[in-house]
N, C-alpha and C positions, 0 to 999 in steps of 0.2 A: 660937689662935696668931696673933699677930701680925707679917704679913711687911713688909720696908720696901719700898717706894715711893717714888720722888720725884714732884714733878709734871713735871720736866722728862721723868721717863723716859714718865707717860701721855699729856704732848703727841707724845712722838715716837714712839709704839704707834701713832698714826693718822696721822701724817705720810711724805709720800715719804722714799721712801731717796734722797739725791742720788748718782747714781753716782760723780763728781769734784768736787772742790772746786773753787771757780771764781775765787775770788783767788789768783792766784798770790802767791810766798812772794819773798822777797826773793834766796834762796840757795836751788835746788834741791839735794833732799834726795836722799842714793844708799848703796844697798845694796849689801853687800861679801858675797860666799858661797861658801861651801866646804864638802869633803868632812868630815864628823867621821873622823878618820882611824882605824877598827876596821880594816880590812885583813882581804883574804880573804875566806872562807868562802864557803857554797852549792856545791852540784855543778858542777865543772868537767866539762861531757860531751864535749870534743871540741876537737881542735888538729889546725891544717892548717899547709904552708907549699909556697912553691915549693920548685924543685931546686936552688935558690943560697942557701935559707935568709933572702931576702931581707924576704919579708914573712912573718910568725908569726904566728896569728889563734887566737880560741880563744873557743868559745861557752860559756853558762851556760843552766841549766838555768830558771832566773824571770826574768831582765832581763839581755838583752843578748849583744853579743859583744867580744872585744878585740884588739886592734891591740898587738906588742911595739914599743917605741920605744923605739932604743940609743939616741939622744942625752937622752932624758929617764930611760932607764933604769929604767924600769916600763913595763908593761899600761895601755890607754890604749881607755876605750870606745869602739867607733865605732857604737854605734845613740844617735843622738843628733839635740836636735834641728836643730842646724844639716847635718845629713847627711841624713836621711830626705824625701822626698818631702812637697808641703804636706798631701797629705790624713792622712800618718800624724804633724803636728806638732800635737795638739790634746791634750786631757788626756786620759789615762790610751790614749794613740795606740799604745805598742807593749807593753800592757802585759804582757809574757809573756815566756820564755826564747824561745832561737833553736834549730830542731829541726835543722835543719843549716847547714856551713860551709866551704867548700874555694876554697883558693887555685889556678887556674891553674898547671900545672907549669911552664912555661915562660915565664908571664909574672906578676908577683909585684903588678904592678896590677890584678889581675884578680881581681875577687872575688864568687863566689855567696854567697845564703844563703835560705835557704827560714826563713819567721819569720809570724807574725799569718795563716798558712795561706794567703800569697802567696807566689812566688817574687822573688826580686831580682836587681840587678846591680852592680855597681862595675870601675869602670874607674881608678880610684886610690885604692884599697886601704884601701877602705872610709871616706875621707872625703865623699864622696856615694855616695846609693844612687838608683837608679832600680825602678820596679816595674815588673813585665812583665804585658804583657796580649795576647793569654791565657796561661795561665791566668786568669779572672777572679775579682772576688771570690765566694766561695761553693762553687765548682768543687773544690778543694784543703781537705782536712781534716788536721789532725794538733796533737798535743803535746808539747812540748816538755818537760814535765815529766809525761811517763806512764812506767809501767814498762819500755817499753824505749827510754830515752832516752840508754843508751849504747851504743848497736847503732850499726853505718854502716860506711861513709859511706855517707849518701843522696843526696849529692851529689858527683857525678865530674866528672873534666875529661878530655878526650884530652890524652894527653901531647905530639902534637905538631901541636894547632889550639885554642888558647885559648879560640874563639868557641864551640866545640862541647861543650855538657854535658848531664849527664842527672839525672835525681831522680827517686829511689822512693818516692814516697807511701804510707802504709799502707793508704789504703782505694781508691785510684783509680790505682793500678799504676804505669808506669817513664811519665815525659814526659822530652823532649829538646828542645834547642834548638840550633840550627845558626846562631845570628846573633848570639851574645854575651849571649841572654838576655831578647832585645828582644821575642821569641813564643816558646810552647812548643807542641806537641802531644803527643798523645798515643802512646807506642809499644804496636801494638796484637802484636807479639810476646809478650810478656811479661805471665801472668796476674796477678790482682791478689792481695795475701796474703790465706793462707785462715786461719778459725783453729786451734791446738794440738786434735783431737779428745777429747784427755785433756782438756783446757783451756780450755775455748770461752770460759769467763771470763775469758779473762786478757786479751782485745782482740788487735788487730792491730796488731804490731810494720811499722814501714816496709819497704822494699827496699833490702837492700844493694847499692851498683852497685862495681865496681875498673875502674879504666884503667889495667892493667898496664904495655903495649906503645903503639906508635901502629896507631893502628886498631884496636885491643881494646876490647871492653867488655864484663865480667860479672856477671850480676845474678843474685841468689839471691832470689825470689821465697818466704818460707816457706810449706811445705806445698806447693811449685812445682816444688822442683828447679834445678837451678843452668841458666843458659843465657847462651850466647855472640856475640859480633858478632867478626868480622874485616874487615867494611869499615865500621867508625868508628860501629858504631851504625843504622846504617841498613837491617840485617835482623838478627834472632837466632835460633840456632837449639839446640832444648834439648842440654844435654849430656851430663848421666845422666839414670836414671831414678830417683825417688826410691822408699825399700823400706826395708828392713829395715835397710840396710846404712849409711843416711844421716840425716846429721841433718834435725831438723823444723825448726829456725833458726840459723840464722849469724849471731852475735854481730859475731866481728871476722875478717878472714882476711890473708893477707899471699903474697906469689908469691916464689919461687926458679926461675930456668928456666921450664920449662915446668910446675914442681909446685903444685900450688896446696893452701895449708896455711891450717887455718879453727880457731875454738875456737866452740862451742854455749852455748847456756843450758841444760842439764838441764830446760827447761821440761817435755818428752816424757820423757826418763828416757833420752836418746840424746843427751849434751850432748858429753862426749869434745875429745881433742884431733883434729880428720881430716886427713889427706893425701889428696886426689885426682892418684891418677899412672896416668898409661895407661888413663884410663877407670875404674881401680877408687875406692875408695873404703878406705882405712885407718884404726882408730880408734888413734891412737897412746897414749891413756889407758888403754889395757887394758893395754899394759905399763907401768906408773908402778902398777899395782894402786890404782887411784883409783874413789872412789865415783861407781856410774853416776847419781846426779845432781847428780854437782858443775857447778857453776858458772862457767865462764870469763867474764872479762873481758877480753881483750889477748891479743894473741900479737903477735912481733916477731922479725925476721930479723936476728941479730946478724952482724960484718962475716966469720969464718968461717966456710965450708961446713960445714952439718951442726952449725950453732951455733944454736940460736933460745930464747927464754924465752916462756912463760906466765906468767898471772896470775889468782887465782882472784880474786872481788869483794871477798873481803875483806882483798885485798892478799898472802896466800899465793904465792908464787912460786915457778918451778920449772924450770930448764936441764937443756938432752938439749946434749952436743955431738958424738951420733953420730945425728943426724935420727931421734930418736925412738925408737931402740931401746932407751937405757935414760935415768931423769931422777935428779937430783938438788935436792933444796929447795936453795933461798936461804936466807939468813939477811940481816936489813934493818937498816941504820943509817939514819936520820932526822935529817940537819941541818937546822938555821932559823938561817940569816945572818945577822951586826949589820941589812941595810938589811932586813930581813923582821920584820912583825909576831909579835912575842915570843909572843903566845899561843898560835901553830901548833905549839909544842913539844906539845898535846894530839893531833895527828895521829899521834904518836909511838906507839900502842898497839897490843895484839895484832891489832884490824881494821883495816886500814889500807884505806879506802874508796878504790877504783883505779874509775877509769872506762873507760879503756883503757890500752895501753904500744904505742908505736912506736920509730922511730929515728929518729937525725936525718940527712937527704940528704945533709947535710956528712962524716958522722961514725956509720956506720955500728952504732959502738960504743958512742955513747950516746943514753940512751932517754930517754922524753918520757913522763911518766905526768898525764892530767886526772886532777883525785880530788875528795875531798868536801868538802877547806879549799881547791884552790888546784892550784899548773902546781907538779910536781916533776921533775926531770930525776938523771942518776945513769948509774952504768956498773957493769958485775959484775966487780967484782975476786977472784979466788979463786971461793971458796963463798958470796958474800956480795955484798950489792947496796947501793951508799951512793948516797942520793937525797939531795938539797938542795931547799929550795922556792927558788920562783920566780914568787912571787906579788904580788910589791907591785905596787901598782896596781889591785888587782880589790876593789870592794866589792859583793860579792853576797850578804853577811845578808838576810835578809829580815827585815827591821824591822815587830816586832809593837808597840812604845811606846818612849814617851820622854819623860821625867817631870823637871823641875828645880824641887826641892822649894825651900821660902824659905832663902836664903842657905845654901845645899848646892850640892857638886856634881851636874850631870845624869848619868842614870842611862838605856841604852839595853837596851831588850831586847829578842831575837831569837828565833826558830826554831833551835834544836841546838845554839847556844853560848850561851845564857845572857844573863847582866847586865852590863854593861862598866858600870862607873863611871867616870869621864873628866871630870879637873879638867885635862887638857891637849887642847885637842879634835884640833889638828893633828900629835899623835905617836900612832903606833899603840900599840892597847889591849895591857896587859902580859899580861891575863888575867879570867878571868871567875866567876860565882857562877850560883847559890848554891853552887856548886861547880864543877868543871873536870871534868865528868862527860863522856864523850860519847854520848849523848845527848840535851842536857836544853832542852826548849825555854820560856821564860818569856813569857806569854802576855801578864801585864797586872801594872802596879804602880802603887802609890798612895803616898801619902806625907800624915800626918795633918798639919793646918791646924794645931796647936795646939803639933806637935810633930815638925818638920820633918824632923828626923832619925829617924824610925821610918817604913819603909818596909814593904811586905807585895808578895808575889806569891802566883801560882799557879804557879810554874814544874813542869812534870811533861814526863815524857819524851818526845821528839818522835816515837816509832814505836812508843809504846803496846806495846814487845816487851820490853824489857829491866828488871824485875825481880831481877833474880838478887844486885845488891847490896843492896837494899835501899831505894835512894832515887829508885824509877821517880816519884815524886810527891815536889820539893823545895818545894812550899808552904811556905813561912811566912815569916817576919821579919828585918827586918834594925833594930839599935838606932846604928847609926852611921854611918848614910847611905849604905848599899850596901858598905861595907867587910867585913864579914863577916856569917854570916847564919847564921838559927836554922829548923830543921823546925818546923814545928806539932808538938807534943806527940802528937796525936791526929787523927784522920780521922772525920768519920762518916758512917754508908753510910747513902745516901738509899736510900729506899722502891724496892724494887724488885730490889734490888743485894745482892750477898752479901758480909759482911764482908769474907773471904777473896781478894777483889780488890783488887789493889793498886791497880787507876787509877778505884775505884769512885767516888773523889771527885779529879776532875783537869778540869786547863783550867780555861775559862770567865772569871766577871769577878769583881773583888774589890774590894772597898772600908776602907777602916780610918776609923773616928770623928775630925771634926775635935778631940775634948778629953778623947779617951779613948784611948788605944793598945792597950788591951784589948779590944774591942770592933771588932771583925772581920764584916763581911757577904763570905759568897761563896756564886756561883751555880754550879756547874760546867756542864762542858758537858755533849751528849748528851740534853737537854731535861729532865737532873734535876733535882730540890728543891731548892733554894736554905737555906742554914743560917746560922746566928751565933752568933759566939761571944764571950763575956763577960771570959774569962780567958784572950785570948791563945790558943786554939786548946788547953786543956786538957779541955775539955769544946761541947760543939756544939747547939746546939735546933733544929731545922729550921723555917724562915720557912713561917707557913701564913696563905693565902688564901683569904680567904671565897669560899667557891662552887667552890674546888679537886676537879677528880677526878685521882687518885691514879692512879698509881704519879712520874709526869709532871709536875712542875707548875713547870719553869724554863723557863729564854726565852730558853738561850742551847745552840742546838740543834745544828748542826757544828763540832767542834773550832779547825778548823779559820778561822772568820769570824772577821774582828777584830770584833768587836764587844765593846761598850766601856757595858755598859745598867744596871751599881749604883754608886751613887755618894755621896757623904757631902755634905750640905749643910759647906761649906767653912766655915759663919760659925757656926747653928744648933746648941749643941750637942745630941747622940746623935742625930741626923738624919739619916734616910737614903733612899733613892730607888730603886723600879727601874721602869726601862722594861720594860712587857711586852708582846709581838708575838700573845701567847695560845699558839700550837702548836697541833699538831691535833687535843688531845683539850682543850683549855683556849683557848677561843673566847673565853670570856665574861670571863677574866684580860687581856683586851688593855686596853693604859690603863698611866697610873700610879698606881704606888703609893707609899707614902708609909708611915714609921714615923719618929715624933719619940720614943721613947723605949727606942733603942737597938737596934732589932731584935726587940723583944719581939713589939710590936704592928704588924698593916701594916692600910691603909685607902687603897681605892682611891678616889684622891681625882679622877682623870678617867679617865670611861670609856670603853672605843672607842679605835682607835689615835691616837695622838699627832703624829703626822710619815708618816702614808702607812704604809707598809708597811715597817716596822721587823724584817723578819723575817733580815737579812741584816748588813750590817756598819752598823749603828746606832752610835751615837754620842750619850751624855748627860753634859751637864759643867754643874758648879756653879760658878756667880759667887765668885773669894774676897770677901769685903769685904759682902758682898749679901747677907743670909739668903733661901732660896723664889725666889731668881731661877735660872733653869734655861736651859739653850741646847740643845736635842738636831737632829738630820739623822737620817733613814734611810739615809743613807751614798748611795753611786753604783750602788750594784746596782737603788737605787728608780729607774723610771722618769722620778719628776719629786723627785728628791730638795732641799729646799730648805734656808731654816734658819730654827729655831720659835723660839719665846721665850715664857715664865711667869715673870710675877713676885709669884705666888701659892703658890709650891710646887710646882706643878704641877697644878692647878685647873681653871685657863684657859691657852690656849696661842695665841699668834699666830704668821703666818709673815711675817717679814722682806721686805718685796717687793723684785724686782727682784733676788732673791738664789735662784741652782739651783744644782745638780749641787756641792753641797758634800759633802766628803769627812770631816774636822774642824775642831772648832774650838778654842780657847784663848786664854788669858787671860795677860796681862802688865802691866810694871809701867804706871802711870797715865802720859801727856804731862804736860809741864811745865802745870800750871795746873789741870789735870781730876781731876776723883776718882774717874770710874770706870775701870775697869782696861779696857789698850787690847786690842784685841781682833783675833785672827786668827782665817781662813778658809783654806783650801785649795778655792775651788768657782770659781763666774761669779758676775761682778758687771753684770748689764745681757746677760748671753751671752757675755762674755770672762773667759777663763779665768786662772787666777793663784792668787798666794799675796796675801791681800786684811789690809788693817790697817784696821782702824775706833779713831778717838781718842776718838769723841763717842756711844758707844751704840749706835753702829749707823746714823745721822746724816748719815755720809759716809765714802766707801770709798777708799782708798788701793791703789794695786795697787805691790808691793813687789817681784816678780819674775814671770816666764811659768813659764819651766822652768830653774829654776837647775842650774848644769854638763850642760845639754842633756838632764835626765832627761826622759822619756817616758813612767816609769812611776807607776806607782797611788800616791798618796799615801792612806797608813792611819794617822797619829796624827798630829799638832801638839801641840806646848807651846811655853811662853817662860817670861825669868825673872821671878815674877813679882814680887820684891822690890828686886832691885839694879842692873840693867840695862836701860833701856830699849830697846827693840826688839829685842832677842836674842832669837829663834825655831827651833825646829828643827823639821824636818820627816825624818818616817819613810816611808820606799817599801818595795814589796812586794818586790822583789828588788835591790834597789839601795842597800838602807844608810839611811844618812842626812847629810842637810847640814844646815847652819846659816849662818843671814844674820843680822846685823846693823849698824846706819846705819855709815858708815864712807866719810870725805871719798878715794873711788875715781874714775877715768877711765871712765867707761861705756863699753861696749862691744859689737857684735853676740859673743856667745859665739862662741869656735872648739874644732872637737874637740881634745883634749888642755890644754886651759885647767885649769890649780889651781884659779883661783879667775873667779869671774865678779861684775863690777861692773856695777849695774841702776841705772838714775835710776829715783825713784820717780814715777808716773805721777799726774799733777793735783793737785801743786804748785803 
């Protein structure tokens, strides 16, 4: 096999990288960026506000928190970069959800949040943050996306001294601050959570704190028992004793008078709804004759005595309006408003994913529901609870890819909602594939060289639980560029695995032939065999490696890593590619490999790793236009992740110099005069981080943006188009969606929180 070469490209395999161009251009060049408008999704875990309703704040579960803004009339991030402190504005600075959030009662610029296992401050309302020390870094552990991510508040305020707040950490007990924030210590009243004895697996849930009253403050330490302050936090003393009688964790709770009313997680098998009055302890779920390990999410004091609602987690609801003597279900209507992303009508089904329910300070009578697309609000009329979202403004997908096949619309895909096709980028997505399932997360899609409109994923269901209709695994094809989509025929069960398993063959990476549409490579996850198939997923042979030991012999090991390691030579016909990390019973499979004739045959054509330590979210992409030219990263988990180059196949490989901490890369159409396709980066160019353009090979680097609309978080895929538009790129983030930049004659500007759009000059010009 003969690959091509130019000589220009072997003078520039030994030549420096120039970081900047050094002739300036006649007309500096500027990049225009924006939100792809999908709208919604991701766990809503948690919404605060003052007592005048003034500021409305609401965290996310993987990136971020948000700020309501009447005059702009949506959710408006405020972890951004123009807000965070300099040491948290770098790449991949806040990449995580926010573990808690609470507005000041009395002052509406005031705002905590505990986030990247520091604590913070704001003093207007979340447009800068300040970090507090101490706690230092390292001292403070937690996640924001663990199993009890909707428990809280972990952060209180005294209702009448704003400077004065406290946080429950899960592993290192209640800290307070008496200065707005500026130090915390330690409150050494208050034990640290122990774990469920039934349960010891299931980790440590934080500390609930309430600031009822002024001068109150109550923290339910699990497995601790509940305990008290009446002079502002400054001593606590326990309140019951916990037994028999009590629950092992408090979810959410809520105060009338002097009663204090809580709902559990059935973690222990003692989840109930409780009253503590007078010292006792009452399960008010035993009269509802409710299963003792149901589940609560919410409880809420509606504006009647003796009026309150529950909420089970999967949105089940349930009114007493005699305090608990007897209940009644709800029944739910679900509106989605003209200004609301159309495709939230899928929240609409028997599980309606509730994070918590409260009231609003204004309006006692209506409720606030965080949930699993988005902020819903609503009021119980009769027997029945009518909710509305209230979501526009939050893009909290987690963006797994994003693929713009030749002259096609781009196709984005996510974690639990699937594939949005979007030939309008700035209206929100109507709906998704490969169906409108909910569950279904779509891991990776390809789209063949040959034949632009045939698309393939792996989409299969994002909680590995729900089977029961049939389509816990939506694998397969799309012939009309994402517009509607076909299962694979058949599945086949790698080695090891029983028929009888629905997600025997799910996740992982998939690739489809640049000049064959039948001719399918997928790896699944879980470190299984890799297969191929000939006729479109009607039949399957599994990819076998010399030197293979069995049951094990794929390379794409937690479901969960984007990684991105089989790929189709773009130009090469039936050519195909995988990156392999080895795993731990398959050392000597590290390397690539290589099969030119369809999947039949593979030959590892370099052995030993390729780019470091490829074990984590790796990344390999083909040249279009280029036969054997390859570009792969070990992604940001590698220590010194860079970016390699083969223009052999995969043979030989060099690293790029003067280029780290790359994330991905992609390919676009050619500049005016060049023939090879221009080429983006998400890493450091020289140690400066950015979304990087090279025109010339690699030659010379262009820095096209820092952090477009102040994201902060992980970039996990890149494309552009690479037929019709020069510069058009999109970039995917782990909890934050996706944007898109392209050249476009704008006003440059420093970015401000709440910006649409952000215009970037581009740097060495």
């Amino acid at each position: 096999m003969t690959f091509v070469t130019s000589a220009a490209s072997a003078l520039r395999a030994v030549a420096s990288v120039c970081l900047l161009s050094t002739v300036p251009a006649a007309h500096a060049e500027t990049y225009a960026w924006k939100e792809v408008a999908i709208g919604a999704g991701g766990f809503i875990t948690g919404y605060s506000t003052d007592r005048t309703g003034t500021t409305r704040v609401i965290r996310a579960d993987v990136y971020g928190a948000y700020r309501w803004e009447d005059d702009a009339d949506r959710w408006v991030q405020i972890v951004t970069s123009d807000a965070m402190p300099d040491a948290f504005r770098d790449q991949n600075g806040m990449v995580e959800g926010v573990y808690a959030l609470t507005v000041a009662p009395t002052d509406p610029d005031r705002l905590y949040m505990a986030a990247r296992d520091r604590l913070f401050t704001s003093r207007d309302a979340g447009r800068s943050w300040a970090v507090a020390a101490p706690p230092a870094a390292g001292e403070l552990e937690f996640d924001p996306n663990d199993a009890f991510r909707h428990s809280g508040p972990a952060l209180a305020v005294l209702p009448d001294d704003p400077d004065r707040a406290f946080f429950g950490s899960p592993q290192q007990g209640v800290w307070r601050t008496l200065n707005g924030g500026d130090t915390w210590e330690h409150v050494p009243d208050i034990p640290a959570s122990a774990p469920p004895a039934d349960a010891p697996e299931a980790g440590l849930p934080g500390i609930p704190i309430w600031t009822p009253g002024p001068a109150q403050v109550w923290a339910y330490p699990p497995g601790g028992g509940l305990y008290g302050s009446t002079d502002g936090g400054m001593t606590f003393a326990k309140v019951d004793t916990v037994g028999d009688t009590a629950p092992y964790r408090i979810r959410r709770a809520a105060f009338r008078g002097n009663d204090f009313y809580a709902v559990g997680d059935g973690i222990d098998g003692r989840p109930g709804i409780w009253r503590l009055r007078d010292g006792t302890w009452a399960n008010l779920a035993d009269r509802a004759g409710l299963s003792p390990r149901r589940a609560f999410a919410g409880i809420a004091m509606l504006g009647t005595p003796g009026h309150f609602i529950v909420s089970g987690i999967g949105g089940t609801m349930m009114v007493t309006r005699d305090d608990g003597r007897s209940w009644a279900p709800l029944g739910r209507d679900v509106v989605i408003p003209p200004k609301e992303p159309p495709w939230l009508r899928v929240s609409d089904r028997s599980y309606f994913s509730v994070g918590s329910v409260m009231t609003d300070p204004l309006d006692p009578d209506l409720l606030w529901l965080p949930t699993g697309v988005g902020v819903f609000s609503g009021r119980v009329i009769g027997g029945e609870i009518r909710l509305e979202s209230q979501s526009r403004g939050i893009e909290e997908l987690v963006a797994n890819d994003v693929i713009h096949p030749a002259g096609q619309a781009p196709l984005f895909a996510a974690w639990d909602f699937g594939i949005h096709r979007r030939e309008d980028l700035d209206s929100f997505s109507t709906g998704y594939g490969p169906r409108e399932r909910v569950l279904i997360a779509a891991q990776q899609l390809d789209w063949s060289a040959g034949t632009p409109s045939f698309i393939v994923t792996n989409a299969s269901d994002t909680l590995r639980c729900c089977d029961y209709d049939g389509d816990a695994v939506l694998a397969g094809y799309s012939e009309d560029s994402g517009r509607t989509w076909q299962k694979f025929a058949t599945l086949p069960t790698p080695p090891g695995q029983s028929a009888d398993d629905p997600f025997r063959m799910s996740f992982g990476s998939i690739a489809v032939a640049s000049d064959d549409v039948n001719t399918i490579v997928w790896m699944p996850s879980f470190g299984r065999a890799p297969f191929y198939t000939r006729d479109r997923g009607k039949t399957w042979t599994r990819v076998v490696f010399e030197g293979e030991v069995l049951p094990n012999t794929g390379a794409h090991q937690a479901f969960y890593l984007n990684r991105k390691v089989v790929t189709a030579d773009r130009t090469q016909p039936g050519t195909f590619y995988i990156l392999h990390d080895g795993g731990a019973e398959n050392g000597p499979l590290a390397g690539l490999w290589r099969s030119e004739d369809y999947g039949q045959s593979w030959q590892q054509v370099h052995r030993g790793p390729v780019a470091g330590d490829s074990g984590q979210s790796a990344k390999l992409r083909s040249v279009p236009g280029h036969a054997g030219m390859l570009y792969a990263t070990p992604g940001t988990a590698h220590d010194d992740p860079g970016l390699f180059r083969s223009t052999d196949g995969g043979a030989h490989w060099e690293r790029l110099p003067r280029i780290s901490q790359v994330d991905d890369i992609a390919f676009g159409v050619a500049a005016e005069g060049a023939e090879f396709p221009a080429i983006y980066i998400s890493g450091r160019v020289e140690g400066v981080f950015g979304i990087w353009r090279s025109v010339d090979e690699g030659g010379t680097w262009h820095r096209l943006v820092d952090f477009p609309l102040g994201r902060l978080d992980q970039v996990t895929a890149l494309a552009a188009d690479p037929t019709d538009e020069f510069g058009l790129v999109y970039i995917a983030y782990r909890g934050s969606g996706w944007v898109y930049g392209r050249p476009e004659a704008c006003s440059p500007g420093a970015y401000e929180q709440g910006d649409t759009s952000y215009c970037f000059e581009v740097e060495g010009q």
